[in-house]
C-alpha positions in Angstrom: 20.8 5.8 40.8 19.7 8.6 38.5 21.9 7.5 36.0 20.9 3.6 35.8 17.3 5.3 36.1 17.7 8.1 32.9 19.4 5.1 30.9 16.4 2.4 32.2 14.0 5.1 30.2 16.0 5.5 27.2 15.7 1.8 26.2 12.1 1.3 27.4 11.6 4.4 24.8 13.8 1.9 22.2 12.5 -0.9 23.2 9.0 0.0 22.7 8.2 -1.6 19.6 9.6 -5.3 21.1 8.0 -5.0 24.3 4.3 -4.4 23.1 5.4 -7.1 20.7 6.1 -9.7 23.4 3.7 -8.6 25.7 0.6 -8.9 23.3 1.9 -12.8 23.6 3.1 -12.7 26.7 6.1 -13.7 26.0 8.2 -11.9 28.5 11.1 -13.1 30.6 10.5 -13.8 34.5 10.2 -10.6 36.5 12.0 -12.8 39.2 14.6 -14.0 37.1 15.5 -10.6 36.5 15.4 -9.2 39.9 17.3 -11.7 41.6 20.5 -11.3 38.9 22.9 -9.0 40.1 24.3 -6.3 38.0 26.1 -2.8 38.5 23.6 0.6 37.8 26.4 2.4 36.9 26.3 2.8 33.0 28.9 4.8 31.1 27.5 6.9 28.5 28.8 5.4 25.5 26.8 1.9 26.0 23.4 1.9 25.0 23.3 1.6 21.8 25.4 -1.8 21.4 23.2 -2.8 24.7 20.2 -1.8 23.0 21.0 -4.2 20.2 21.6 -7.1 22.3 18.3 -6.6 24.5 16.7 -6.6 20.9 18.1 -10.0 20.3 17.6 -11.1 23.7 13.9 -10.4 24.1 13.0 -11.8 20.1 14.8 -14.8 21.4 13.1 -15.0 24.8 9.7 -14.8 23.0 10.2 -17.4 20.3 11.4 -19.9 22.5 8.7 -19.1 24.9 6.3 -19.2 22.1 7.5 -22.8 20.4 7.4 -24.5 23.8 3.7 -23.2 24.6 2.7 -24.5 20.8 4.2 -27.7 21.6 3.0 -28.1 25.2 -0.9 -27.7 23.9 -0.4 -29.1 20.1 2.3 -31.9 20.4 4.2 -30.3 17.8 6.5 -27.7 17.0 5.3 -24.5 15.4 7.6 -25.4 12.5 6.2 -29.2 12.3 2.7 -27.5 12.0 3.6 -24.8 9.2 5.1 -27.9 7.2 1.9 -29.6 7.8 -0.1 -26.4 6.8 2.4 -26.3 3.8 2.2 -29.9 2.6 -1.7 -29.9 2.7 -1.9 -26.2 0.7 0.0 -27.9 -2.0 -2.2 -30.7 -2.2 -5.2 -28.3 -2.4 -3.5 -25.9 -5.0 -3.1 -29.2 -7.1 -6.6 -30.3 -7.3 -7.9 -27.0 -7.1 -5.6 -26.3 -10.2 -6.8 -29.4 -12.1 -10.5 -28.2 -11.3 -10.4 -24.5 -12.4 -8.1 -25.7 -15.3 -11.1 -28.0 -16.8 -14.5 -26.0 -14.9 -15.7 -23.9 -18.0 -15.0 -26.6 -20.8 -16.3 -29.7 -18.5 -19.3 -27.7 -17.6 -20.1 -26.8 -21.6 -19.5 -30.9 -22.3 -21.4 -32.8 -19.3 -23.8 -30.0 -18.5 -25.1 -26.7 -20.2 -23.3 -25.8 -23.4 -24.9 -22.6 -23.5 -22.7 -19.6 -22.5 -25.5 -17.4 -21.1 -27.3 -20.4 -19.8 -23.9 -21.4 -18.0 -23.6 -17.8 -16.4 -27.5 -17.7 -15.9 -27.2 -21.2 -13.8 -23.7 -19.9 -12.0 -26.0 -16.7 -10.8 -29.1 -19.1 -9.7 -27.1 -20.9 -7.9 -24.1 -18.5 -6.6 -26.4 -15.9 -5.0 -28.5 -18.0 -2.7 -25.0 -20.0 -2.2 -23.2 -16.4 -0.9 -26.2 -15.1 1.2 -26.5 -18.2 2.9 -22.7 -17.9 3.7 -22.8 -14.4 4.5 -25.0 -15.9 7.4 -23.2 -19.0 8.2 -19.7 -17.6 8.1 -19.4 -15.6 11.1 -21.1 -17.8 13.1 -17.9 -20.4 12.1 -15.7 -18.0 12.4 -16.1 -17.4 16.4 -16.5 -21.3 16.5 -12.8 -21.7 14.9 -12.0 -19.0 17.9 -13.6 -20.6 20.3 -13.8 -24.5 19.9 -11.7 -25.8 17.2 -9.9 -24.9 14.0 -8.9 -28.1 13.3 -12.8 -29.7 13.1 -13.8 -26.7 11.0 -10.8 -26.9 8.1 -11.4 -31.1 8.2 -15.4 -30.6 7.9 -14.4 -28.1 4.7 -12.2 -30.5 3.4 -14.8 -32.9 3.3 -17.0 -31.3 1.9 -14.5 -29.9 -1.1 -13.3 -33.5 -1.6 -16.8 -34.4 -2.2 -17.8 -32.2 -4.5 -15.5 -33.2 -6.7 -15.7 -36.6 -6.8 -19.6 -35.7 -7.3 -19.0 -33.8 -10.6 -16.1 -36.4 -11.7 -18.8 -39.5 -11.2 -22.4 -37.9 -11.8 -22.1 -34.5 -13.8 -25.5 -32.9 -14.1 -27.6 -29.8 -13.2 -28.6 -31.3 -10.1 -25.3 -31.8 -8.9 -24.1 -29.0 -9.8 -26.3 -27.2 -7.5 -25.5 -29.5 -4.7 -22.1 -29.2 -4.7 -23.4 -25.1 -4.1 -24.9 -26.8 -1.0 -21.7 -28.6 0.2 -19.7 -25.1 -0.9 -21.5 -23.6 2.4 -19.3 -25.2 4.1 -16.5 -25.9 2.0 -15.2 -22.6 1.3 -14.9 -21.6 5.5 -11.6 -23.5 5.0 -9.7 -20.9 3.4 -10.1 -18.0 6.1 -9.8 -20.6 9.1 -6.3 -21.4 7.4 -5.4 -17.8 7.9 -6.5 -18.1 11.8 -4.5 -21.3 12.4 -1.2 -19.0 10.6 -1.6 -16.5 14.0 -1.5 -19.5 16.3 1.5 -20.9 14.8 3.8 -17.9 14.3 4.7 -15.1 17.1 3.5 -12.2 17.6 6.8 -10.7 16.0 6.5 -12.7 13.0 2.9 -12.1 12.2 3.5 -8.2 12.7 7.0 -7.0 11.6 9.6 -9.3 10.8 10.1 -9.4 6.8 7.0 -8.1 6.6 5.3 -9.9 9.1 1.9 -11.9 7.7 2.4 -10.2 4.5 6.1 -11.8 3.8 4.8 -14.9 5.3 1.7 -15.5 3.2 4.1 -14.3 0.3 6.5 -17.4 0.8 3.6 -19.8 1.4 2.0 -18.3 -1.9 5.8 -19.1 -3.4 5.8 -22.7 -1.9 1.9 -23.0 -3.5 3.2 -21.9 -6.8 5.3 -24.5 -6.8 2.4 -27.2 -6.5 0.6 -25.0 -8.9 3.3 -25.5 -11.9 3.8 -29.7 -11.4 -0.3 -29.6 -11.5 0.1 -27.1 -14.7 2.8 -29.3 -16.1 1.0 -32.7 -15.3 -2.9 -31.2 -16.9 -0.9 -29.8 -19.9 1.2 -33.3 -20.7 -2.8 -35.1 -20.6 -3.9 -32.5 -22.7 -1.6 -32.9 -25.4 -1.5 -36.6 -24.9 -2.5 -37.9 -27.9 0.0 -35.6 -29.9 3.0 -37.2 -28.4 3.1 -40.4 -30.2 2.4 -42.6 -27.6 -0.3 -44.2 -28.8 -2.8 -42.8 -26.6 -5.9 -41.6 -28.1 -7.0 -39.3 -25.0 -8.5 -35.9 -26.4 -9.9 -33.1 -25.0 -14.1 -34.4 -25.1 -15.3 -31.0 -25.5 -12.9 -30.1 -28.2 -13.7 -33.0 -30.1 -17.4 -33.0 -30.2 -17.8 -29.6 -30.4 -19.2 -29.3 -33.5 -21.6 -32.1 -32.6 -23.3 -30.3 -29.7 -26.2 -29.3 -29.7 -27.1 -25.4 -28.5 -28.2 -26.4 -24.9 -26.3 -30.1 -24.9 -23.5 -31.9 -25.7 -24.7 -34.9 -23.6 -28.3 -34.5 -22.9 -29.6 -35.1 -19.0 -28.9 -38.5 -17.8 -26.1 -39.3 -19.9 -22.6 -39.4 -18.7 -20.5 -39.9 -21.2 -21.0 -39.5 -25.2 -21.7 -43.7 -25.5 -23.5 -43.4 -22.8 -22.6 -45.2 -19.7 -20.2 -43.5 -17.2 -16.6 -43.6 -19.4 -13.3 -41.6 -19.3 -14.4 -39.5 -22.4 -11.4 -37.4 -22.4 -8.4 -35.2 -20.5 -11.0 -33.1 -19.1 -12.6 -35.9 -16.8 -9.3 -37.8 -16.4 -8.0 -34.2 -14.6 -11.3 -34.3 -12.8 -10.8 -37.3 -11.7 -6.7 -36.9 -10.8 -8.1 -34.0 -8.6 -10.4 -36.1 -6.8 -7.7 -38.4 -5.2 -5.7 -35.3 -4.5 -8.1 -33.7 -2.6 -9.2 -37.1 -0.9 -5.2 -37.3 0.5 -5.7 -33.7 1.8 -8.4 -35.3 4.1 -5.9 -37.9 5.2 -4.3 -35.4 6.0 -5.9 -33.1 7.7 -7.8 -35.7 9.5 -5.1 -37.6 10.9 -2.1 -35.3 11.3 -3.5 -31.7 11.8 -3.5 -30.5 15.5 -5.7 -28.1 17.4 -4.1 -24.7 17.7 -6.6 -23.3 20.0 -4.8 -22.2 23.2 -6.5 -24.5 26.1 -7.4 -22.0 28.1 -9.6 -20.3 25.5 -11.4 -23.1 24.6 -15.1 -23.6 25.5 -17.4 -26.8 23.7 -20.1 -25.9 21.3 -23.2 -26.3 23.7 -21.9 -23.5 26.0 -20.7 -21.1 23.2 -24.7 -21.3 21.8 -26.3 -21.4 25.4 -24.7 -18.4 26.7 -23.5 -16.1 24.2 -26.2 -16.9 21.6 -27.0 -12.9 21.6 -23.4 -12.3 19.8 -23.1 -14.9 17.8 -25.6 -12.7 14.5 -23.0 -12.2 12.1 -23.2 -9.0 12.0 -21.8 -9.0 15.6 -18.7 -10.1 13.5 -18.3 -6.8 12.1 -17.0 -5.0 15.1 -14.3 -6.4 14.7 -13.7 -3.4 12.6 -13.1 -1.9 15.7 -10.9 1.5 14.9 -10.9 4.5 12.5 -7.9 2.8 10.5 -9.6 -0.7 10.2 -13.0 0.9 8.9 -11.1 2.3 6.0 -9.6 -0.5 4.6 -12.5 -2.7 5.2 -14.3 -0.1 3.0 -12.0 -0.2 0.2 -12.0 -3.8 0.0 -15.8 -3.8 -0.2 -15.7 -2.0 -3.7 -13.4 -5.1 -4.5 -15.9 -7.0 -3.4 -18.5 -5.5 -5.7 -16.1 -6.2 -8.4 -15.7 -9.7 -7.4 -19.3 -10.3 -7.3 -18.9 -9.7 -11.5 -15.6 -11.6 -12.1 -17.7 -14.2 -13.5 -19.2 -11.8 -15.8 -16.3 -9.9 -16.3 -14.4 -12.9 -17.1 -17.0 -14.2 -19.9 -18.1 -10.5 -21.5 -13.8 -11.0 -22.2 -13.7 -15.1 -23.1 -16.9 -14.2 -25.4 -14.7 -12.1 -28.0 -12.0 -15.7 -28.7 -13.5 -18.2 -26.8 -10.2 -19.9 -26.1 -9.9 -23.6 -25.6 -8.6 -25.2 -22.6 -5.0 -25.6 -23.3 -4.3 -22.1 -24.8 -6.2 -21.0 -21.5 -3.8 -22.8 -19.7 -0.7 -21.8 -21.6 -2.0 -18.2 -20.3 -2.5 -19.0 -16.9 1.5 -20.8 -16.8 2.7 -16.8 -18.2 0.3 -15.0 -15.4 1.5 -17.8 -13.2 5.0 -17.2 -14.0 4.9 -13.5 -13.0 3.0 -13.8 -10.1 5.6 -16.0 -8.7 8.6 -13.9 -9.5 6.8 -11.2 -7.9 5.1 -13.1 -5.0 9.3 -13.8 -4.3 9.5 -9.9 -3.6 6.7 -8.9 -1.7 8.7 -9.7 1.6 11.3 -7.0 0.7 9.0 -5.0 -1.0 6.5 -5.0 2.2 9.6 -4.4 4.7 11.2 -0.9 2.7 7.5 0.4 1.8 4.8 -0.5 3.9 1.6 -2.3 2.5 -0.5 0.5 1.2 2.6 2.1 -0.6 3.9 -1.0 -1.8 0.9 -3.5 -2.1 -2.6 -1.5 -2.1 -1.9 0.9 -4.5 0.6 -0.8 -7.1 -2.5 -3.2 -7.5 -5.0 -0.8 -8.2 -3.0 1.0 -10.6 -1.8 -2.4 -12.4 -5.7 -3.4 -12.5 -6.5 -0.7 -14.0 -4.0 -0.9 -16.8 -4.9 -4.3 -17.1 -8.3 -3.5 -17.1 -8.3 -1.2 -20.6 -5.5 -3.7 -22.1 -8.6 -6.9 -22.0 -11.7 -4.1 -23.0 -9.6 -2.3 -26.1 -8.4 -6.3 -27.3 -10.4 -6.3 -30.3 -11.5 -10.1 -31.8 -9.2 -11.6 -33.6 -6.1 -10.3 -31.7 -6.1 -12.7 -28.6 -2.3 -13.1 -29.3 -1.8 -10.3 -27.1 -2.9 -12.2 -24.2 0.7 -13.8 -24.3 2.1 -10.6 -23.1 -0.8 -8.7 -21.2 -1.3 -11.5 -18.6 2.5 -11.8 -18.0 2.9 -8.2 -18.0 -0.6 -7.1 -15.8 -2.7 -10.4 -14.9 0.4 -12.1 -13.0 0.9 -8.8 -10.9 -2.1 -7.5 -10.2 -3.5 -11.5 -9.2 -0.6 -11.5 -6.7 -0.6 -7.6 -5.1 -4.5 -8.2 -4.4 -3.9 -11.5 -2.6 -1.7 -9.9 -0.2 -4.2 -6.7 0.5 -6.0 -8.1 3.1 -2.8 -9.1 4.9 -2.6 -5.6 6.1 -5.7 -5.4 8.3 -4.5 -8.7 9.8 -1.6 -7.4 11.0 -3.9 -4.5 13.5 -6.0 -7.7 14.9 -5.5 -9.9 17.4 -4.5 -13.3 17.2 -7.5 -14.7 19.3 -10.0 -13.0 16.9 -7.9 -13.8 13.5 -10.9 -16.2 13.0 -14.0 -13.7 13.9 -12.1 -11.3 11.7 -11.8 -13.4 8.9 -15.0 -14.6 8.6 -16.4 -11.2 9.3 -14.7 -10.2 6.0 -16.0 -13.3 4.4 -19.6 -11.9 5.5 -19.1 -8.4 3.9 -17.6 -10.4 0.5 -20.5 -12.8 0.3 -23.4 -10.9 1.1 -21.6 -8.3 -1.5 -21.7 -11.5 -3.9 -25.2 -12.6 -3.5 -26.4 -9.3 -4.4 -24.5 -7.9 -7.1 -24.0 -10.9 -8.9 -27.6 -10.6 -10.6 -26.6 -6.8 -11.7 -22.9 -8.4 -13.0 -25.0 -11.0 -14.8 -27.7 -8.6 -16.6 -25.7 -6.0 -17.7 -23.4 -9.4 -19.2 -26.4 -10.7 -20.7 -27.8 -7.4 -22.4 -24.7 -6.2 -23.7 -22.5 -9.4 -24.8 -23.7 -9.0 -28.6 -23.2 -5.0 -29.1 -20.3 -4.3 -31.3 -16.6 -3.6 -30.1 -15.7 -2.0 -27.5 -18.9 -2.3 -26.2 -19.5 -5.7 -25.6 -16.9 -5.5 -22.6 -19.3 -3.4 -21.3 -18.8 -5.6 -17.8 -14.9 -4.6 -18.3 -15.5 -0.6 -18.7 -17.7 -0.6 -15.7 -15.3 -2.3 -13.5 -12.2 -0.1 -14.9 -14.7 2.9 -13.5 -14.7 1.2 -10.2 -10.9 1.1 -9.8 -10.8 4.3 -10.5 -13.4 5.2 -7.2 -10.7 2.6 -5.6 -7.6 4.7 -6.3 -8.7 7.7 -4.8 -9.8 5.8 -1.8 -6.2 4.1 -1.6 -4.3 7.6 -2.2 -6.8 9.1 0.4 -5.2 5.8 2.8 -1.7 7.5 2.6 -2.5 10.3 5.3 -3.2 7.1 7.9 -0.5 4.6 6.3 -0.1 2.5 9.5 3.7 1.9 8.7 5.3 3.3 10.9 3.1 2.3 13.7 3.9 -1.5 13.1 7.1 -0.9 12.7 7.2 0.7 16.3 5.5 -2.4 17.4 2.3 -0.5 18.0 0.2 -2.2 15.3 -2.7 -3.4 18.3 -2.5 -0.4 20.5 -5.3 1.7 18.2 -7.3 -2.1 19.0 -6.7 -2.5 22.2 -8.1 0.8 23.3 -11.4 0.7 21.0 -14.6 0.0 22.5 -14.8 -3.3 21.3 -11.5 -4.6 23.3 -13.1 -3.2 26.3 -16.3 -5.3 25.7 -17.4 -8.2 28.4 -17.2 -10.5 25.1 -13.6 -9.9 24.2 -12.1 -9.6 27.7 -13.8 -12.9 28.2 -13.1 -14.8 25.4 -9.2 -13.1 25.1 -5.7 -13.2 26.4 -5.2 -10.0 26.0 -8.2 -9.1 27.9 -6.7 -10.9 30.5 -4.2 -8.4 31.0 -6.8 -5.7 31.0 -8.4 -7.0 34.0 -5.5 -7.2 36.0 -6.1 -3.9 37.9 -4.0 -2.5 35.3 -5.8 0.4 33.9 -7.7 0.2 30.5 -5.6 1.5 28.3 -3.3 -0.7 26.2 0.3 1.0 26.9 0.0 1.0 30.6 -0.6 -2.6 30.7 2.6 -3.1 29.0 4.8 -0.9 31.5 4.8 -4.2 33.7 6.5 -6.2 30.9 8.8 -3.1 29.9 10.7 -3.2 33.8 11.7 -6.9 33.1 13.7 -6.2 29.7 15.4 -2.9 31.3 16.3 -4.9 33.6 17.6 -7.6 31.1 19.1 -5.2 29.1 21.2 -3.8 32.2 22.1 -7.2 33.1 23.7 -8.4 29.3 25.4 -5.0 29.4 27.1 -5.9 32.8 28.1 -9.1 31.2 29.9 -7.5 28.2 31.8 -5.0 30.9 35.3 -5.9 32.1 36.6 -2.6 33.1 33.8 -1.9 36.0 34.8 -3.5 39.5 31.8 -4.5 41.0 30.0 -3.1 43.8 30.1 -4.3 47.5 27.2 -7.3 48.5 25.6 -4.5 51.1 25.5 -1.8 48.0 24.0 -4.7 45.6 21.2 -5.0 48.2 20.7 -1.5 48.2 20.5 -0.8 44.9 18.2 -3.9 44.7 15.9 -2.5 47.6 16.3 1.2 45.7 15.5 0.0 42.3 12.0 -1.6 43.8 11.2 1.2 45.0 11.5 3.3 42.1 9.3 0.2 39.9 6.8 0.3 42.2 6.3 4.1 42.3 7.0 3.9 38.1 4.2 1.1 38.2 
């Protein structure tokens, strides 16, 4: 007995990483199932490590088939039914959202403002009320996607982005343009409630380790987008150059064409929408507009009809009773406890000096465009090279994730690549825009993709039941960080876009300055990398013992918190040691199985192992 017990101890120390895996979704085997097997407690010495091995492989199994019939008992569907859902309706929106962004700045010059610093003025005026206003709103949908539904959230967001565009395809004007600010209140929850409905469909040792856990996973669904994103680049650059392909088709680009005919403020002055007029297909930019429009209209369809609720049943509440009784922590800034250890707190504050800089991408972005003013189609050709390297890299972050961690090989590749980036577009003098063919390739395409997948990291060291409070807490830092800074981006745009080269990417050295404040903050990150803590499977234990797991709120609204009230003891290991007795015993058992050379043990010496080896988990308990 005190050798089955000294081997019993040597795979719960192996197991570790597995079991607080599984038991943060509880998806463990039946103690009972266990018990009642019988096996032989005398191990030989030269078996754990191959029995190791197959307990590994026994418990992943035992959780993912544990986890895909819970999905389907509550969803109707298979976790992998879902993801293709989740899939098919992310290339739809990378479509039309690629057919937008490809046309945005030359369609708003043509049916709207002309004016460059009249376009950034307006984008300001209406962007920073638009971000406050979600700074505010966000959180408060975020613990309602926790709490009552993902599904009704992502459809009411997909509404609203579908009608935006079909607003500015039908009735371009100022006015609209700042209502479809209005309808972006709610529009743009849809994109962190996404990442929430992810953790429901995957397991807990998908989301945290396995190829690199969210971070590979968002990496293949950012492959899979791609692809949508190269038809729609395909199918907007064939339009554009419609009417050079001798078909007969006289269908230019509007703005291009008329250019020199607008006014300073106008080239179609208020009330008219279209240059005859009347409302007309002027051109490929409103023929894309409108080809994004019926895209985004089928992602509706789709989300509306075949979407399911993801929200476990038993943590499900309806709206009424989530105001009535918890109004007190619903202010978003309740959201932000979320940040709930030492670890969490730093990254959060790293990506907040992104934020800043995100608040100025506009400006950025046009304090750069102002030097060549580029057309559509050149812009395009640029974004297919970026495109083209953001994919082949977006195909390694899995691998890339899994041998270095995320802060050695996502956070800090990104800054430094930025940064490079960063003095390649200020030191670009005018007339050399050539050399966009090989700096957005080279830096754009790999910085774009390594600072999509930051975030992924702090996802990995939350919860699943508060993926949706987290997210939107981080969409409350972002926004409020865009409603304010994006007047500061905008001035120091407007009062320095005519000096004299280098200077007049004024917006460009500033931001180079702040990735520099950023890479000392990531280096700094290196001394708490939580690597090897998710590799041992310990990525929530830091979580689960802060003061906000311990809360009334979480234990309430949480599975895990379930566990915690068990009589278990507060802290997050202990509750585990439950779970940890089932796969020893497991692991005994599949080791018995592979034995032949072990005779086994009389029926009375079975039962008095059995009787023994209670004992000892009780006292162990």
């Amino acid at each position: 007995m005190a050798l089955a017990e000294r081997d019993f101890v040597g795979v719960a120390d192996d197991l570790n990483a597995d079991i607080t895996r599984v038991a943060a979704d509880e998806h463990t085997p039946s103690v009972n199932a266990v018990k009642d097997a019988d096996y032989d407690l005398d191990i030989d010495a030269a078996s754990p490590k191959t029995m190791r091995s197959e307990a590994q492989a026994t418990v992943r199994s035992l959780a993912q088939s544990e986890h895909i019939e819970q999905f389907l008992k509550y969803t109707g569907m298979t976790p992998d039914r879902c993801y293709f859902l989740v899939l098919a309706s992310l290339i739809l929106r990378v479509m039309g959202g690629c057919w937008v962004a490809m046309v945005a700045l030359e369609y708003t010059r043509y049916y709207v403002i002309n004016d460059l610093g009249q376009v950034d003025v307006l984008r300001t005026l209406t962007g920073s009320p638009q971000y406050l206003m979600q700074a505010f709103l966000f959180p408060f949908l975020g613990v309602v996607s926790d709490r009552v539904s993902r599904k009704k959230i992502i459809l009411a967001s997909s509404l609203c982005t579908c009608l935006s565009a079909w607003l500015l395809t039908t009735m371009p004007s100022v006015e609209i343009y700042v209502a479809t600010k209005a309808l972006a209140l709610i529009a743009d929850v849809g994109s962190p409630i996404r990442d929430a409905m992810l953790r429901d469909i995957f397991s807990a040792e998908e989301w945290e380790n396995s190829q690199g856990g969210v971070t590979g996973l968002r990496a293949k669904m950012a492959v899979i987008g791609q692809v949508g994103f190269g038809i729609a680049m395909l199918v907007g650059m064939c339009i554009m150059k419609m009417d050079q392909m001798g078909l007969g088709i006289e269908l230019h680009n509007e703005y291009t064409w008329h250019k020199k005919e607008c006014d300073e403020h106008y080239c179609l002055t208020p009330g008219r929408f279209s240059w005859d007029g009347g409302w007309a297909i002027d051109g490929s930019l409103r023929l894309l507009m409108l080809l994004a429009s019926v895209v985004l209209s089928l992602d509706v369809a789709l989300v509306l009809f075949a979407f399911p609720e993801t929200i476990r049943p038993e943590l499900r509440t309806s709206m009424r009773e989530l105001v009535t009784q918890h109004w007190r922590e619903l202010a978003p800034w309740t959201n932000m406890r979320v940040f709930a250890t030492k670890e969490l707190r730093m990254l959060m504050s790293i990506r907040c000096l992104g934020y800043f800089l995100a608040a100025g991408g506009g400006s950025i972005f046009m304090s750069f465009y102002a030097r060549f003013e580029f057309d559509t189609f050149t812009m395009m050709t640029h974004t297919v090279l970026a495109g083209s390297a953001t994919w082949f890299l977006t195909l390694a972050v899995p691998k890339i994730v899994e041998r270095f961690g995320d802060v050695r090989g996502v956070w800090i590749p990104s800054v430094l690549i930025s940064l490079i980036y960063g003095f390649s577009c200020a030191l670009m003098p005018a007339g050399y825009g050539y050399l966009v063919y090989v700096t957005w390739p080279l830096l754009a395409g790999p910085s774009f993709a390594l600072n999509g997948f930051a975030p992924d990291l702090m996802a990995k060291l939350i919860p699943g039941e508060v993926q949706g409070t987290f997210q939107t807490a981080k969409s409350f830092v972002m926004r409020l960080s865009m409603a304010v800074f994006m007047w500061p981006w905008n001035q120091l745009f407007v009062h320095t876009k005519n000096l004299s080269y280098p200077f007049d990417a004024t917006c460009v050295w500033v931001s180079i300055a702040i990735g520099f404040v950023m890479l000392l903050l990531v280096l700094r990150l290196l001394r708490h990398d939580p690597r090897d803590t998710i590799r041992q499977g310990k990525a929530l234990e830091a979580f689960m013992a802060s003061s906000y797991a311990q809360s009334a709120w979480y234990l309430k609204h949480s599975k895990s918190g379930e566990i915690e009230v068990a009589d278990v003891g507060n802290n997050f290991t202990t509750a585990k040691h439950m779970q940890q007795l089932d796969i020893m015993h497991a692991a005994t058992k599949l080791h018995m199985t592979r034995s032949t050379n072990m005779d086994p043990e009389p029926q009375g010496d079975v039962e008095a192992a059995n009787k023994e080896r209670t004992n000892a988990d009780t006292v162990s308990l």
